[in-house]
N, C-alpha and C positions, 0 to 999 in steps of 0.2 A: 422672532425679531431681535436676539439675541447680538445677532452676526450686522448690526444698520448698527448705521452711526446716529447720534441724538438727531441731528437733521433730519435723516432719513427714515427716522421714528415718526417727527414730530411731523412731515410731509403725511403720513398714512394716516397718522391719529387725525388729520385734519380732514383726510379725504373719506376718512370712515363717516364722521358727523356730518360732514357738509350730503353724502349722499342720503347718511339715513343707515346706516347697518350695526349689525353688531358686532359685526368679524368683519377684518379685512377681505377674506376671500369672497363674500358678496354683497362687494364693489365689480368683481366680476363679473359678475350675473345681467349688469346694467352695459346697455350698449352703448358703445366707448364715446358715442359723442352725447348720450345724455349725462354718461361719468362725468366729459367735460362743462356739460352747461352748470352742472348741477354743483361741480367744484368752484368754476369759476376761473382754473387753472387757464395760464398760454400754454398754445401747444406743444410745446418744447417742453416745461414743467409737466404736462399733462402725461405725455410720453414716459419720462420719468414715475413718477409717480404710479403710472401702467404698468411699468417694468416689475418694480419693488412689490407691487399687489400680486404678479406673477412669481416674482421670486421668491415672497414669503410663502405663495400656495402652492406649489409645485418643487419642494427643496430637492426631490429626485434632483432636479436638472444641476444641483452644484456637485454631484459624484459622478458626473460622465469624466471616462479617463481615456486614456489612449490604451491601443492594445501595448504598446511598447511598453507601456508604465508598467501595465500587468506582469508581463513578463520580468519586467527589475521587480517586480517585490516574494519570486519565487524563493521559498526559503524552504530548503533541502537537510535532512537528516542523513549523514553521511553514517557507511557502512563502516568506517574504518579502513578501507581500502581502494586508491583512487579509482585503480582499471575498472573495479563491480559498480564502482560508484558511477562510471564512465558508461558499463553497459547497462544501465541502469537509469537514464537519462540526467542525472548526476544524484540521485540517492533517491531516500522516499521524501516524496514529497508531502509537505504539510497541506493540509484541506483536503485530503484526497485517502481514498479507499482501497486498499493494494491485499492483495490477496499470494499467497504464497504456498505452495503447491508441490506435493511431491510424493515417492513414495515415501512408509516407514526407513529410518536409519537414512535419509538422503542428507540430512540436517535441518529441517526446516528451525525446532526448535534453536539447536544452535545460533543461526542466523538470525532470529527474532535477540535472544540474550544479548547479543551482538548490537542490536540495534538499540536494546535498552540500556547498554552500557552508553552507547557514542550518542544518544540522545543526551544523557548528562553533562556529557563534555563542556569545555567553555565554547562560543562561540566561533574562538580563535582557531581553535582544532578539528572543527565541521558540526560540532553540535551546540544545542542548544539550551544548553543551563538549566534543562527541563524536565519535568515529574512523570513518571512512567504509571500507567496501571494494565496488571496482566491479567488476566482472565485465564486461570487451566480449568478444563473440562476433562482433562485424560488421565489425572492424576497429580501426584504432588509436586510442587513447582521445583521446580530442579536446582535450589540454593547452593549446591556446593556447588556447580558445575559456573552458576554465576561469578561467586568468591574466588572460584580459582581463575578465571576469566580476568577479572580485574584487574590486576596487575600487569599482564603478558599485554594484553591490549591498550590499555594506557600508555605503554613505555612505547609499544610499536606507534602509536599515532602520536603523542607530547611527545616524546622521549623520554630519558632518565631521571631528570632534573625533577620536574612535575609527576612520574612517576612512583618517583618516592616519596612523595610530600602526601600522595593521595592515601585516603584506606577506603580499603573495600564496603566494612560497614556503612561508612557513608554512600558509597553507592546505592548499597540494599535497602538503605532508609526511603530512599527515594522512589521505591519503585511498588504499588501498594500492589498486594496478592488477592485474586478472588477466586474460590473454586467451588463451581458448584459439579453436582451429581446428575441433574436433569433437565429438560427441556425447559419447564415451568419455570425453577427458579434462576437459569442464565437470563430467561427474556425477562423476568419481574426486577431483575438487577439492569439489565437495558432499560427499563420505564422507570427506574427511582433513583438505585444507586449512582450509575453511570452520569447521567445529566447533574447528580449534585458534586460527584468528586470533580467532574471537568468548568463546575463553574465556581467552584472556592479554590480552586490551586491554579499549578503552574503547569497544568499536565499538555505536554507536546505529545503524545504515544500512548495509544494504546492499543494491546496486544491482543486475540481472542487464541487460544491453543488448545483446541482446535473447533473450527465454527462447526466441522460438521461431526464433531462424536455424538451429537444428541439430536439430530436433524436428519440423518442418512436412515434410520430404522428406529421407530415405536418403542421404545427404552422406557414407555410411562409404566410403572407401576399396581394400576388401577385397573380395575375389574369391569371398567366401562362394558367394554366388547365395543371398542370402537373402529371400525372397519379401516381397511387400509387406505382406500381411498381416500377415506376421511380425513388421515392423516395425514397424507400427503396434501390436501384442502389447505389445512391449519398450515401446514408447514409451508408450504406457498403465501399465503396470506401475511404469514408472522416474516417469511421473510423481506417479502413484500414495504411492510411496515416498517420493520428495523432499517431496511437500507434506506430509507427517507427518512427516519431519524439522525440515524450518522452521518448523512450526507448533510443534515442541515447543522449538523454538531461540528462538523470538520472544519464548515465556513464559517459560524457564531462562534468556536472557541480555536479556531487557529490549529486542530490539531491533526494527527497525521491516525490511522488507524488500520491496524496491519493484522490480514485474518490468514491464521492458518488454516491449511485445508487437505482432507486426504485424499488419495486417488482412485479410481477404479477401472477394472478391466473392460475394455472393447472387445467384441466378438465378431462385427463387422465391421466395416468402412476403416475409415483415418482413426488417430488418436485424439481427437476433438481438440486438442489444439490450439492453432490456427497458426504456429510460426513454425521454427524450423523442425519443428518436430513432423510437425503435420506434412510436412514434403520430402520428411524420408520414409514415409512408411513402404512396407514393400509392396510392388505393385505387379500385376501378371506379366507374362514375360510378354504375353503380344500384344501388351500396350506399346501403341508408337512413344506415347508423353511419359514411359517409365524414365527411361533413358536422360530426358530433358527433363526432370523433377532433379535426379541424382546429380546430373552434371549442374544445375542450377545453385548446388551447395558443395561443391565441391573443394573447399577451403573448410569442409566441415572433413575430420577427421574417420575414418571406418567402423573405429570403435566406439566413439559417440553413434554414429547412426545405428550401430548394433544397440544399442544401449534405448532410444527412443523408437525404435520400432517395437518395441514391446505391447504397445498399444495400447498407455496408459492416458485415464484423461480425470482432468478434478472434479470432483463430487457435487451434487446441488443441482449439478442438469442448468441448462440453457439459462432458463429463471436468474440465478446467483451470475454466472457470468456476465449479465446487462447489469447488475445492479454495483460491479467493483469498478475503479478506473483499471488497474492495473495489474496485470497478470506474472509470479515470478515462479517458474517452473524450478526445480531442482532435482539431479537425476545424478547416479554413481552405480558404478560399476566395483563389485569389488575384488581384488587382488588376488592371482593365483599364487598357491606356496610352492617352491621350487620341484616338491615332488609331483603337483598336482600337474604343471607344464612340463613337465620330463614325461608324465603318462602319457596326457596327448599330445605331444610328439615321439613316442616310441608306437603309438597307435596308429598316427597318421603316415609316420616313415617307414614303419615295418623295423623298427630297429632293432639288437639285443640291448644293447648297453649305451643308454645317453646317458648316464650319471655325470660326463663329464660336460654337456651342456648347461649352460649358465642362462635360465631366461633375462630378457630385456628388463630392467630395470619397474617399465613403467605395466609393466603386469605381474608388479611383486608389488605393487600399494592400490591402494582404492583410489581409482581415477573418479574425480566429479566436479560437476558442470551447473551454471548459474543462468537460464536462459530468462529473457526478458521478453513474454510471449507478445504481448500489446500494452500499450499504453496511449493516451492521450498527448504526451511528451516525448517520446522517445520511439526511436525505430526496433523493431526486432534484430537484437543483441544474444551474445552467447559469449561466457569467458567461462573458461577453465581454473577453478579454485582448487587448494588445498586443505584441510581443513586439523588445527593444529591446538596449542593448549593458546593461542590469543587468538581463534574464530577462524575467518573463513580468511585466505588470501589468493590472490590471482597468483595464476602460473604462467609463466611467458619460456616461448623456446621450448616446448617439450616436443622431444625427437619420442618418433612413433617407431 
């Protein structure tokens, strides 16, 4: 009754005693016109005073908003680079569960560091003045590669000015480190640790790297003899769990959380997928719809679809998929060294001597790709990145 004015207090206090209750809310209980006989109220007052019995029991009804409202209060952790931010349906979003996928050396980590940098940022620059906590499970958190990150990303997103003013220490201060070795003690840090750092600080982000190194195969220690099945049981269960904890942590604490994840081999069908990956795979030749998959992505480049037909897909099985909003695939090719493309093509041409062959530019580096498989916000997206001593940047214009 906080939200009434004295009037409209002292309206209720009157109509609680005149009915006989001890709470307002049952005055409701009483049908409306023995509310009235029994108040004594004119209709018109009476009305009123129904209202305010309603609106002190039912406070739900003052947070109905418009969807449009919803969408103004969307608040985005930018990558530090517009175009990834752009395929990306403008960064990670806060409240929300994103998942980032790839094989080993694709950069996932990279791109995480990345994110824990521009998460600190001021507001002005795309982020949010905000406390990070990372979680490695694969080993020790990679500080230098942070340190050295800092500065080159800073100046590329502020510029100079602000660049120089920043230290990196301060960065690292911000960002707290967990690492555990097994299954038990990650989820026993979900049930305690986790819910107490996100509700004493300022933490916007946090990272898991990676969710399934202790999740994909029985790594317990213990002489249970506990059957496989079994484990896969718990491990469904626990994940079960955990994604309805974060889920309800992401919306209680405002925060964004971002899991790494590894990949595995397909031996039949598609690459599990489900975007542009999943519509290049190769398909038999006497399919009529092979033909009309390929032509359907055909502003996708040759060597990207060589690169996703590999038929890789993220880990966790179907289960983990329903439980993320958002899916970010990452995929590279890497670089041939000049004698390695003089072979095959002396192999392929029947040549003696290409020594004086010069390969194309763009199969002397590591070509890779940032795909944005689904999301709840955003379309499936694909940009071509670079990936340098300040993170990931988009490449525009590159001749094949």
């Amino acid at each position: 009754m906080s939200a009434l004015t004295e009037e409209e207090q002292a309206l209720l206090a009157k109509c609680v005693a005149k009915v006989g209750c001890e709470e307002p809310y049952q005055c409701l209980l009483v049908p409306y016109l023995e509310f009235l006989r029994s108040t004594g109220l004119a209709e018109e007052q009476g009305q009123l005073a129904w209202a305010l019995l309603c609106r002190t029991t039912y406070p739900w009804q003052q947070h109905i908003r418009l969807a449009t409202e919803l969408k103004d209060d969307d608040i985005w952790i930018s990558t530090g680079d517009l175009e990834v931010d752009k395929c990306l349906g403008g960064g990670i979003r806060l409240g929300s569960m994103v998942e980032v996928s790839g094989e080993s050396a694709s950069g996932k980590t990279q791109l995480c560091i990345q994110l824990a940098i521009s998460a600190q940022l001021p507001e002005a620059y795309g982020g949010l003045d905000g406390d990070v906590i990372y979680i490695s499970t694969e080993g020790p958190f990679p500080v230098n590669r942070l340190e050295s990150m800092v500065y080159p990303l800073v100046h590329r997103v502020c510029g100079e000015d602000y660049a120089n003013a920043v230290d990196p220490a301060d960065f690292m201060h911000r960002i707290q480190v967990a690492e555990f070795e097994n299954m038990e003690t990650m989820f026993h840090a979900f049930d305690y640790k986790v819910p107490a750092l996100l509700s004493t600080g300022n933490v916007r982000l946090m990272i898991v790297d990676s969710i399934a190194a202790h999740l994909r195969f029985n790594t317990s220690n213990d002489n249970s003899g506990q059957s496989l099945s079994a484990f896969y049981k718990e491990r469904s269960d626990s994940l079960v769990s955990m994604g309805a904890k974060f889920k309800r942590w992401a919306n209680e604490f405002n925060c964004a959380f971002v899991f790494i994840n590894q990949v595995t081999d397909l031996f039949t069908g598609g690459n599990g997928n489900g975007g542009i990956s999943a519509r290049l795979r190769p398909g038999n030749s006497n399919d009529s719809d092979s033909s009309a998959e390929l032509s359907s992505v055909a502003d996708v480049d040759s060597e990207f679809a060589t690169v996703v037909a590999s038929k890789k897909a993220p880990a966790l099985g179907s289960l983990w998929s329903n439980i993320i909003d958002t899916r970010i695939m990452m995929y590279q090719r890497r670089g041939l060294a000049p004698s390695e493309f003089r072979l095959a093509s002396d192999a392929q041409n029947n040549a003696v001597d290409q020594a004086t062959i010069e390969p194309p530019s763009h199969l002397l580096r590591t070509r890779r790709w940032i795909e944005n498989v689904f999301s709840p916000w955003a379309p499936n997206a694909l940009c071509e990145v670079v990936l340098d001593k300040s993170g990931f940047q988009h490449i525009t214009n590159v001749n094949i």
